[in-house]
N, C-alpha and C positions, 0 to 999 in steps of 0.2 A: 780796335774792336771789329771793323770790318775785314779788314786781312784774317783775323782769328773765324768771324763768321764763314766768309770766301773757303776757305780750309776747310772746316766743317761741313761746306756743302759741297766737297767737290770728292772729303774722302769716304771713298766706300767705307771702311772699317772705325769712321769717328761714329759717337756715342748719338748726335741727330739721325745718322743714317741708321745707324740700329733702332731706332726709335721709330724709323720711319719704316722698318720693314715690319715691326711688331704689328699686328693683328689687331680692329678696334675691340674686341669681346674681355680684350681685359679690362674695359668701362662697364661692361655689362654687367661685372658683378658689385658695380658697387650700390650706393644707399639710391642710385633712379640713377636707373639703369638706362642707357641708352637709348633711341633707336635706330641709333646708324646700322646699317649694314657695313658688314668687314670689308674694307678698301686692302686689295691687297697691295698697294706698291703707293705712297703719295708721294707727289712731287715734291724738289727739294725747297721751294716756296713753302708746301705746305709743312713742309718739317721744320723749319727754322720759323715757323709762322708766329713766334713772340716775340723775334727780334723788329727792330726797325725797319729793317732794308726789306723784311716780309709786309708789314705793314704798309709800307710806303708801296711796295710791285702790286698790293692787294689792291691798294685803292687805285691805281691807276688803272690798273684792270679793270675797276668797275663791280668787284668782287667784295662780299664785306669778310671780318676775320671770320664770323660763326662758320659760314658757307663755307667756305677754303677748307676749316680745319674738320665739319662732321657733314656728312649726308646721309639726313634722316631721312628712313622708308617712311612716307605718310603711312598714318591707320586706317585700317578699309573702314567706308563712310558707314558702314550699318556700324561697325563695334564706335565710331565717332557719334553717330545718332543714338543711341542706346546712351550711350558713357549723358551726354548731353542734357536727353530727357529725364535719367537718372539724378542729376541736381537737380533739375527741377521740381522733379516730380517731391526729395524729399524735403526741398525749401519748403512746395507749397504743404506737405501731411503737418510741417512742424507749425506754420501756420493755422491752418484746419483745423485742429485738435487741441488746441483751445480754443477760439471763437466759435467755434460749431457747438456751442455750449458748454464748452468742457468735453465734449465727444461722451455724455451719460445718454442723450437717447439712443435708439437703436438703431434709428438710421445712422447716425456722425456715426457710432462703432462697425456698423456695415460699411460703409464709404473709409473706413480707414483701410477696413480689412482688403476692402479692394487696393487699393493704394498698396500697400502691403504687397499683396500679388502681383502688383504691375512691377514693383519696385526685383522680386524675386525671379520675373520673365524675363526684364532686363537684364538680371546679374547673369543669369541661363545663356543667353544670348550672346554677350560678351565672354563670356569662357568659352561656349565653340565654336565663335568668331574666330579668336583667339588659336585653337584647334585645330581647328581646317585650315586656317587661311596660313599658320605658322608666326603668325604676328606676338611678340613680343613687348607687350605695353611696359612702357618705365614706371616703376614700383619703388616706393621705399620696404626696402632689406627689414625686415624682421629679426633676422640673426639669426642662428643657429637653434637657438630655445625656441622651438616651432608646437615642442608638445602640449599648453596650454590651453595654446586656440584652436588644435586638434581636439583637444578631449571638452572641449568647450564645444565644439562644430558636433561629435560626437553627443553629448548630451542635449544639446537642442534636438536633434531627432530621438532621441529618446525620451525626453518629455512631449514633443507633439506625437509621439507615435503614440505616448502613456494617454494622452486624452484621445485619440481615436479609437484606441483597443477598449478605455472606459465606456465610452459610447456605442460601439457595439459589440458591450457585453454587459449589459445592462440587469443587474442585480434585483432591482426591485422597480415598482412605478408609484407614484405619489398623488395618490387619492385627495385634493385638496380639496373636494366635497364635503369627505368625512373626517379629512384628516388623519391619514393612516396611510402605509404603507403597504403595495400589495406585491409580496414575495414572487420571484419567477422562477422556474426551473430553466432545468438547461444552460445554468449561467458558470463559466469556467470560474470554479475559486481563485487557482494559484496566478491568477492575470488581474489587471486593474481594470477594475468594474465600477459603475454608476449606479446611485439610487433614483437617479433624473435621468434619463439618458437626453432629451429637448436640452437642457441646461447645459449636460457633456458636452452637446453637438457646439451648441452656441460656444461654448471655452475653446472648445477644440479650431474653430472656424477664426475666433479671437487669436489663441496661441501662432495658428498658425501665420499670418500675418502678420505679426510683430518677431516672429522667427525670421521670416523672407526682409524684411526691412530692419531689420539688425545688421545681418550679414551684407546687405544688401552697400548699406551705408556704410561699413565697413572697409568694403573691397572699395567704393567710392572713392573713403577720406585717401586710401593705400596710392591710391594715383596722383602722377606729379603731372603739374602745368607746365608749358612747353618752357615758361621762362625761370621754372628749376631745374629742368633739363638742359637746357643754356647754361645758367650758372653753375653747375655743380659739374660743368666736362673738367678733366685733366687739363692745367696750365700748358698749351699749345707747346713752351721748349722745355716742359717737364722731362727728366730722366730715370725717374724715381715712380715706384707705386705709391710710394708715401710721401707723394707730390702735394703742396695746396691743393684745395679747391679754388679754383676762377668765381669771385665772390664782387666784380663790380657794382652788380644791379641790387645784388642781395642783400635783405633788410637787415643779415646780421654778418659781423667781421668771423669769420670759420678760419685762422692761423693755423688751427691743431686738429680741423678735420681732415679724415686721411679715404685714399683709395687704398683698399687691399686686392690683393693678389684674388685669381680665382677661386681657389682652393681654401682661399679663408674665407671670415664672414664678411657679409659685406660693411662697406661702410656707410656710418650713420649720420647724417646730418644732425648740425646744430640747431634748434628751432620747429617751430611748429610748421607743419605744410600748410600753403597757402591754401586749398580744398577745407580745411581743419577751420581756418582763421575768419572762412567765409559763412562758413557751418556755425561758428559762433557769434556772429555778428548777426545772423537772422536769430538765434537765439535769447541773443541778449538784445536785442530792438525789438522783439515779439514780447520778453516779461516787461519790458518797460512800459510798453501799449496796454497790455493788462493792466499793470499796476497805477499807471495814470488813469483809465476808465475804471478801475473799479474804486479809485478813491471820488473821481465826478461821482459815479451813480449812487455809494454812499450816503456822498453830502446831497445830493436831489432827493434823495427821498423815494426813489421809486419802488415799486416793488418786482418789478419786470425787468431780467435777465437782459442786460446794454440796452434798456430801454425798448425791446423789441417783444421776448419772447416770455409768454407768461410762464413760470415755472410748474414742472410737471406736479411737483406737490406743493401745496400753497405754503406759503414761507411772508417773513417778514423782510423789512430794508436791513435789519441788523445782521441776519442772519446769510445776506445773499451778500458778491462780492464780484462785482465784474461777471464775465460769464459762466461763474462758479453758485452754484444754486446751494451751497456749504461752504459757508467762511472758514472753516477748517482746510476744506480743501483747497481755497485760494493761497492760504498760508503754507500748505506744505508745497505748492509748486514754486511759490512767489521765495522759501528757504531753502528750497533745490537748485534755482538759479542764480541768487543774487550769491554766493557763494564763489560760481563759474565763471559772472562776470566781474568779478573782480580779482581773480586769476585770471583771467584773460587781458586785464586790463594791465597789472603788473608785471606780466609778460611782453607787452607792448612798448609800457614804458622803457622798460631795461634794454630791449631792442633798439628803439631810439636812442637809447643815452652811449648804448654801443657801435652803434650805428655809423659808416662810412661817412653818411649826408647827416649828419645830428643836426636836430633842428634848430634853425638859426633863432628862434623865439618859441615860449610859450603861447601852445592852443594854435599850431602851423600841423598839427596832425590830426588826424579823424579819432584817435585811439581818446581823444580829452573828455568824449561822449561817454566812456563807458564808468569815466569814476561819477560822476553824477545818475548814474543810470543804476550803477551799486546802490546809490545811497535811497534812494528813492525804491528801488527795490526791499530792500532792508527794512526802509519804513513803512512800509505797504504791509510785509508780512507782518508787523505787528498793530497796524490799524486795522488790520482785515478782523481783530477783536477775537481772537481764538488763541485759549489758554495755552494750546499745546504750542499754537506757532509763537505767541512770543516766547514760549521759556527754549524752544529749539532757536529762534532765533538768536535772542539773548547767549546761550550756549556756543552757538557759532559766531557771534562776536568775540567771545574770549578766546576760540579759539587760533579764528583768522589775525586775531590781536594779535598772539603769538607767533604767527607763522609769516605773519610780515616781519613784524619786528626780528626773529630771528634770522630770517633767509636777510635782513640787510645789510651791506656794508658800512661800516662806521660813517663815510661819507655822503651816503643816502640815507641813514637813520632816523635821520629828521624828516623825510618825509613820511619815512613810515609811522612816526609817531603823528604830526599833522594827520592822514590818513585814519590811523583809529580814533582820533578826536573828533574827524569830519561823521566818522561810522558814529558814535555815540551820538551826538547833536544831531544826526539823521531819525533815532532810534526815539530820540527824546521829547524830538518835534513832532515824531508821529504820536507817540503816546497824548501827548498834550494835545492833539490833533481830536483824536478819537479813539487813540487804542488803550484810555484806559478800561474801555469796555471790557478786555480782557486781565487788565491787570486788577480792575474791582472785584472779578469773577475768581481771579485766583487769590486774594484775600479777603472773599467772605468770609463768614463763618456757617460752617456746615448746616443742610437742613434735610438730607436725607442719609438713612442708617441702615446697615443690611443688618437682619432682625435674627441672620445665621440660624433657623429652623428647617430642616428639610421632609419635605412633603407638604407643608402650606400647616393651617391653623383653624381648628373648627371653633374651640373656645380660646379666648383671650381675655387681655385685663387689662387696662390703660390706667395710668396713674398718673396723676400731673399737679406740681406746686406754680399756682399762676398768679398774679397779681389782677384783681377783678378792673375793669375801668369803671369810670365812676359815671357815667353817661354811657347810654346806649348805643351801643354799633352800630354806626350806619350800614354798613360793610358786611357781608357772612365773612366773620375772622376764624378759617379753621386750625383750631388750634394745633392738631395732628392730626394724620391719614395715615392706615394702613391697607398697603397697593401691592399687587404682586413689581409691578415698575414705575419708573417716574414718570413713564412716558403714557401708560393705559392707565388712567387714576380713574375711570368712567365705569368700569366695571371690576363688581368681585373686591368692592372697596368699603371699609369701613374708617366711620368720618368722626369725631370730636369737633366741633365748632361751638364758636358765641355769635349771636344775630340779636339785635338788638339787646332787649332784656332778657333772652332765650338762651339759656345753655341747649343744646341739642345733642344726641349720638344715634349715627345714619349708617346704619347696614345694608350696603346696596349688593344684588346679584348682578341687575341689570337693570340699568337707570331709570327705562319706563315703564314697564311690566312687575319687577319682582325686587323688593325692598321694603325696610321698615325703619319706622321712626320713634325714638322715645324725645319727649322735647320739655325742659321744666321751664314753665313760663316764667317764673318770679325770680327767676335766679338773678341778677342784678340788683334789685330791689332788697334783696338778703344778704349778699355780701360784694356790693358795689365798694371798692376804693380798698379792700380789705384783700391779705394774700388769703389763698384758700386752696386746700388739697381736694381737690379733684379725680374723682375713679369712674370709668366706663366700665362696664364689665356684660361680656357675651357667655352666655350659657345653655347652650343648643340653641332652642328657636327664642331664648326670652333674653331682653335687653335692660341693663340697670343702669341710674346714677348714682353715686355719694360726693357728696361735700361734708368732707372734716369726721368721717367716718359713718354719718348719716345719710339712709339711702332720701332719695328726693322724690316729692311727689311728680309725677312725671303724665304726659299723654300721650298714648301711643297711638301713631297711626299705621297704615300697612297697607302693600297690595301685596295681591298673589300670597301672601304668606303660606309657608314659609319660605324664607328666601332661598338662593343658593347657600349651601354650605362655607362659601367663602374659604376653599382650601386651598389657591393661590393666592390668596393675598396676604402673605406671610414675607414676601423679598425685603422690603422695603418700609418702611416708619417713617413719615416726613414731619417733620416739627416746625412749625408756624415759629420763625424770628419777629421781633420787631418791624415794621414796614413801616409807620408811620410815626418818626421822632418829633414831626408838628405835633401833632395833635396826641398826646400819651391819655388824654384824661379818656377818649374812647379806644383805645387799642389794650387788649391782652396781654402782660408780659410772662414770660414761661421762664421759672426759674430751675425745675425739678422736671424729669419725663421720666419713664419706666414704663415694658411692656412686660408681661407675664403671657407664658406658653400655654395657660390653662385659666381657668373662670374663677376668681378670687370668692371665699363666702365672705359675709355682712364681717363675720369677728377676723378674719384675714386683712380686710381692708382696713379697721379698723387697728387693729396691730400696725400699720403703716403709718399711722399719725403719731405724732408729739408737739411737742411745742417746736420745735427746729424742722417741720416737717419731714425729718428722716424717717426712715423703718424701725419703730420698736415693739419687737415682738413680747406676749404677755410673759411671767416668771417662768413656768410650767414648759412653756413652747410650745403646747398644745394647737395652737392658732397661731403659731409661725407663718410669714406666707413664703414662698418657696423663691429661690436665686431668681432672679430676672435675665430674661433674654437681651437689654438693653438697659443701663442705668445712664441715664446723661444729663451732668451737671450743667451748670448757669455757663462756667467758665469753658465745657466744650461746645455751649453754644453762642459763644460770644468770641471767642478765638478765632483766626482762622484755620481753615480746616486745611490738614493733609493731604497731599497729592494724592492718596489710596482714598482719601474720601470723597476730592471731588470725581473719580472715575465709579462713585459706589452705584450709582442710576446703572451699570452696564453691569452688576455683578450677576444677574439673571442669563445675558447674554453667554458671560462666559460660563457661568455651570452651565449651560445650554451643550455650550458648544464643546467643554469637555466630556460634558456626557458622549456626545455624538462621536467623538475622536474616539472616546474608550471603548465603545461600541463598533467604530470600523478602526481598528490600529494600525495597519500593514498599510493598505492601497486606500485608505480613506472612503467618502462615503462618493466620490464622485467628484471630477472638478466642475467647478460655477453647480453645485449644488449645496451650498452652505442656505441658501434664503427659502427652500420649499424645505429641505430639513429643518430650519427653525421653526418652519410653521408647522410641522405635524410631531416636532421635539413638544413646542409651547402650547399646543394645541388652540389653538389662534388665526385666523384668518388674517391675514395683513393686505393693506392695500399697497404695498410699496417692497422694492426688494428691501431685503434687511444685512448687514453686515453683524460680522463680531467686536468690530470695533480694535480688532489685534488682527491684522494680516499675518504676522508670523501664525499665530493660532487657526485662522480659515485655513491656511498654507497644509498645514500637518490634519487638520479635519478633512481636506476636500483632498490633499494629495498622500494622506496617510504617512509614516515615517520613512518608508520607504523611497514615496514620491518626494516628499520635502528635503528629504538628502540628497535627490537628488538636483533640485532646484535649489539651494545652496550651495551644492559645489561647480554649479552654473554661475553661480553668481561671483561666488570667489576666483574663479577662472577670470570672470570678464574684468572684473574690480582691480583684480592684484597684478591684474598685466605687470604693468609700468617697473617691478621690481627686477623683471627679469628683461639680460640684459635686448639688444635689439629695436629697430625702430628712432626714429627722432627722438632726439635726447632733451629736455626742456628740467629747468630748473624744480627743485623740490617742491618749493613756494607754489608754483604750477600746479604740482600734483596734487600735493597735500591740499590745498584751497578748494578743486576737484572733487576729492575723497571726502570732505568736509560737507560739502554739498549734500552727495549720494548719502554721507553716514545719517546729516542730519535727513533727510527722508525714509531711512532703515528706523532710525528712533522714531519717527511719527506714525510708522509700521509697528511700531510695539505697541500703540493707543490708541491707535483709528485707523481708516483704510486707506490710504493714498495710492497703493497699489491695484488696489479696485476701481480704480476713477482713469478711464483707458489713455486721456489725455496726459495725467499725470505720470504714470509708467511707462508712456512713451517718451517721455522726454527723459526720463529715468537711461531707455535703452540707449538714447543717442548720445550723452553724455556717457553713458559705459563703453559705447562703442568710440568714442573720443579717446577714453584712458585707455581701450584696448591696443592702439597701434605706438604710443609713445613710452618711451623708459628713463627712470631717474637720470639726471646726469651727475654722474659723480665726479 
């Protein structure tokens, strides 16, 4: 073997010497890339430098093998300072944004935005560093498929330049004194314009900050640490382009990854960069910090945001969750992440179990943290008590079910089955915990009804089959209400209730001024403990009762009369269920409801009764009373109700908001102008921004169809990297677990806002910008 090596270095024309005249640049193009500078001529130590006799002359030298076989240009210290402050800077935004309250006040969104820009000066900085200086940072290879994240780089400046040009070119201004819009001249049609231009500026100053820290992090994850640049040189007595990789130190055994030639693509490593694996591990110890603080603050009872910060709008313990002022929106961050980290975690494992150093025992590596941190994750999003996050979470259990189970080897099977056993009993313990708050919520039985009338309702007619209690209501039990929403029942409401012995029906315009009362005193005393048909009925400014077809002697009282008109309170019908199964001998039961679009007369009403209390009209038809807007049986009010009907409190919302879209269809009405357009669409003052509760729908209102195509094919650009080839190669299991994350926050996008909440979008961006640099491995 020595005589053979001896030969080899002594002949010019042997295949080491040829190897030792080649040029280092054919490392350059592989998957992290170099940064030696080209040695033209090495010594024949350094060429033989795999064999023994290399080794042995190294160390005696004093010399170690790295040094011998590359010298690396250091990086000039400003692109090192920048690169440096660059993790830091996005460890600490990832932190920031959510404990900064979820980043909803204006400040946390103002300090993000800065961050954002520090994060885009940086990236500025290192490119022409980069430039000038000629310096060449080692990168993992992309591959040749480069036009995605061009036409993705491409359309981020084309949506932040969309919300500058809205801004100023500013279409209308928003009179929220009077509630109206004041038209401008001068304003370009064929460009994207604003009805807010303040609201533009502020999206615009948003967009643009999560554009700079996209990219930002991006180009980040893309750089290799000096000890994959170590590991990933060419085998030192390599002869071959399609040499190993040198994989001592490295976490994963790479047999079959290859260097290619210049002129091909480069080559891809096995595995996730270590920049990636760091970026996930503050990710996934940051939801776990949430999700353990927001189950304490929970169970405390407080009503103050981590015990510190009184929330901007007043809210309840049930309703807040950790530094989430909307348990909704704890659940869709808290079902974005745990998704990640447990693709992250299966990633880990499989690396270990492939692993050169395989660990000599169970829980000898840090990665044991991340399956409890899943499960605990997992179960948070469904004690955080919001309907949407357990059925998305629920949803993405079946699906991670699957993509464990399928990505395993027959050999490893069994954990994965273990594994979704552990996910259930995580899921179950929560529920039992306190997340049946949301699983009660999704099997009530409905109590409010859209009344499908457009333009609101001057005269009406309520009809009700009730069971009377036999004792007086401690309680005002209102038996129905008709509201424009679920949410404003205070004004422009008219009310059906029982108060002790008192039937009543309350027409309000506005609760302390302008309203009136008809109220029959005896009505208990007449038919206590007996079912009885019941009718309100509004006919311009005068109000009636009947029981069993007869109208009631009644008292009226009033202010201001006459009221308002009462032409929005037509959305909505809420129907009084049972609430009190102790005690039935004084609670109301509703077996029969019906609303009528118009003012019933005395023999219409009366046509309504039988002994079955259905509708029978006389022979003749002449006193028919006419189809009802709403018939609703005992059994749809004792059922649980429909997915379409527990989202029915938002259906005002959304004709709102398709109105507004139909009204600006191309360029929309402005972006971050959806909440002053609802108020001068609803004519309404609000003391709080308001959402649509459908982000895809705000999306196509604020950025019109125009804009929203193009911020979906932004999105698909970023999302569907991983298919095409290029980039670190990682398992499907990987991906897919990833994509499961993202999709399930696209579905909580179809039902409420998470896109709107800048904490939760942001971490949206950095797991997209995670799938943006890795490709299936096939």
């Amino acid at each position: 073997m020595s005589d053979r090596l001896g030969s080899e270095m002594e002949l010019p024309g042997s295949k080491a010497h040829a190897m030792g005249e080649r040029a280092s640049p054919d490392f350059s193009q592989g998957s992290a890339r170099s940064d030696a500078v080209p040695v033209s001529r090495p010594s024949h130590v350094q060429v033989a430098h795999g064999s023994d006799a290399a080794r042995s002359f190294a160390s005696r030298s004093g010399h170690s093998s790295r040094r011998v076989h590359a010298h690396e240009t250091a990086a000039p210290r400003l692109y090192q300072w920048a690169d440096r402050v660059t993790e830091g800077l996005i460890y600490a935004m990832v932190l920031f944004s959510v404990w900064a309250v979820a980043s909803l006040p204006a400040w946390a969104v103002w300090t993000m935005n800065g961050a954002g820009y520090a994060l885009g000066l940086l990236l500025t900085i290192k490119r022409l560093t980069s430039r000038v200086t000629g310096y060449q940072p080692a990168r993992w290879g992309e591959g040749a498929v480069r036009w995605p994240m061009r036409l993705l780089g491409a359309l981020t400046v084309v949506l932040v330049l969309w919300c500058l040009i809205s801004a100023l070119n500013p279409r209308a201004t928003v009179d929220l004194a009077q509630l109206r819009l004041g038209f401008r001249d001068g304003t370009i049609p064929w460009l994207p314009h604003s009805c807010d231009a303040p609201s533009s500026w502020f999206a615009f100053w948003q967009y643009l900050g999560l554009a700079c820290g996209f990219w930002a992090i991006r180009d980040w994850l893309l750089g290799t640490t000096r000890r994959e640049r170590h590991d990933r040189e060419p085998s030192p007595g390599s002869t071959s382009p399609n040499s190993e990789l040198r994989t001592p130190n490295s976490e994963l055994r790479t047999p079959n990854s290859e260097l290619r030639t210049p002129n091909r693509h480069r080559a891809v490593a096995e595995g996730l960069p270590a920049r990636l694996k760091r970026l996930l591990w503050v990710l996934c110890l940051n939801g776990t910090a949430v999700a353990i603080v927001g189950i304490l603050q929970r169970l405390s009872g407080t009503t103050k945001l981590l015990w510190i910060f009184e929330p901007a709008h007043a809210g309840s313990n049930r309703t807040q969750f950790g530094p989430f002022d909307y348990y909704a929106n704890a659940a869709q961050y808290l079902n974005l992440l745990w998704p990640v980290c447990l693709a992250f975690w299966w990633y880990l494992h499989h690396a270990r179990r492939n692993s050169v150093r395989r660990a000599a025992r169970v829980g000898d590596s840090p990665h044991v943290l991340l399956l409890p941190s899943a499960f605990l994750l997992f179960g948070a999003a469904i004690f955080a008590g919001s309907r949407g996050g357990a059925l998305v979470a629920s949803a993405l259990f079946v699906v991670s079910a699957g993509l464990v189970l399928a990505g395993s080897t027959p050999h490893v099977r069994k954990i994965g089955i273990v594994l979704v056993g552990l996910l259930g009993l995580a899921g179950a313990g929560a529920a039992r915990l306190g997340g049946w708050q949301a699983m009660n919520r999704l099997l009530e039985p409905p109590t409010h009804f859209s009344t499908g009338v457009q333009g609101g309702l001057s005269d009406f007619s309520l009809h009700f089959v009730i069971d009377c209690p036999t004792e007086g209501a401690a309680r005002w039990w209102s038996l129905a209400y008709l509201v424009s929403d679920s949410i404003d029942a205070g004004q422009n409401s008219a009310i059906l209730y029982v108060y002790k012995d008192t039937l009543g029906f309350l027409l309000r315009g506005n609760p302390a001024t302008n309203q009136i009362r008809v109220v029959c005193t005896n009505f208990l005393p007449l038919f206590g403990g007996r079912r009885v048909a019941v009718s309100a009925v509004r006919s311009q400014t005068n109000l009636a009762l009947y029981a069993e077809g007869d109208p009631l002697r009644v008292v009226t009282s009033r202010s201001r009369f006459p009221p308002l008109t009462n032409r929005i309170s037509a959305s909505v019908l809420c129907v009084q269920r049972d609430r009190d199964p102790m005690r039935p001998s004084d609670t109301p039961t509703v077996h029969h409801a019906q609303l009528y679009a118009e003012a019933l007369s005395q023999m219409q009403v009366r046509a309504l009764i039988s002994s079955s209390g259905q509708r029978n009209g006389d022979q003749n038809g002449t006193n028919h009373p006419p189809a009802p807007c709403l018939d609703i049986s005992r059994k749809t009010l004792t059922g649980p109700k429909s997915l379409s009907a527990q989202l029915q409190d938002r259906t005002e919302i959304h004709e709102l908001g398709r109105r507004i879209a139909a009204d600006y269809p191309w360029f929309g009405s402005g972006p971050g102008t959806f909440s002053s357009m609802y108020e001068v669409y609803r004519r309404t003052r609000l003391t709080r921004p308001w959402y649509v509760h459908n982000d895809w729908l705000e999306t196509r209102i604020t950025f019109g169809r125009i804009g929203a195509l193009l911020v979906f094919c932004a999105l698909a650009m970023a999302v569907l990297r991983p298919l095409l080839h290029g980039g670190p190669r990682v398992s499907a299991v990987f991906i897919g677990l990833v994509w499961a994350g993202l999709g399930g926050c696209l579905v909580h996008a179809r039902f409420d806002y998470p896109l709107q909440v800048h904490s939760i979008l942001f971490t949206f961006l950095v797991a997209s910008a995670a799938t943006s640099i890795v490709s299936v491995r096939k």
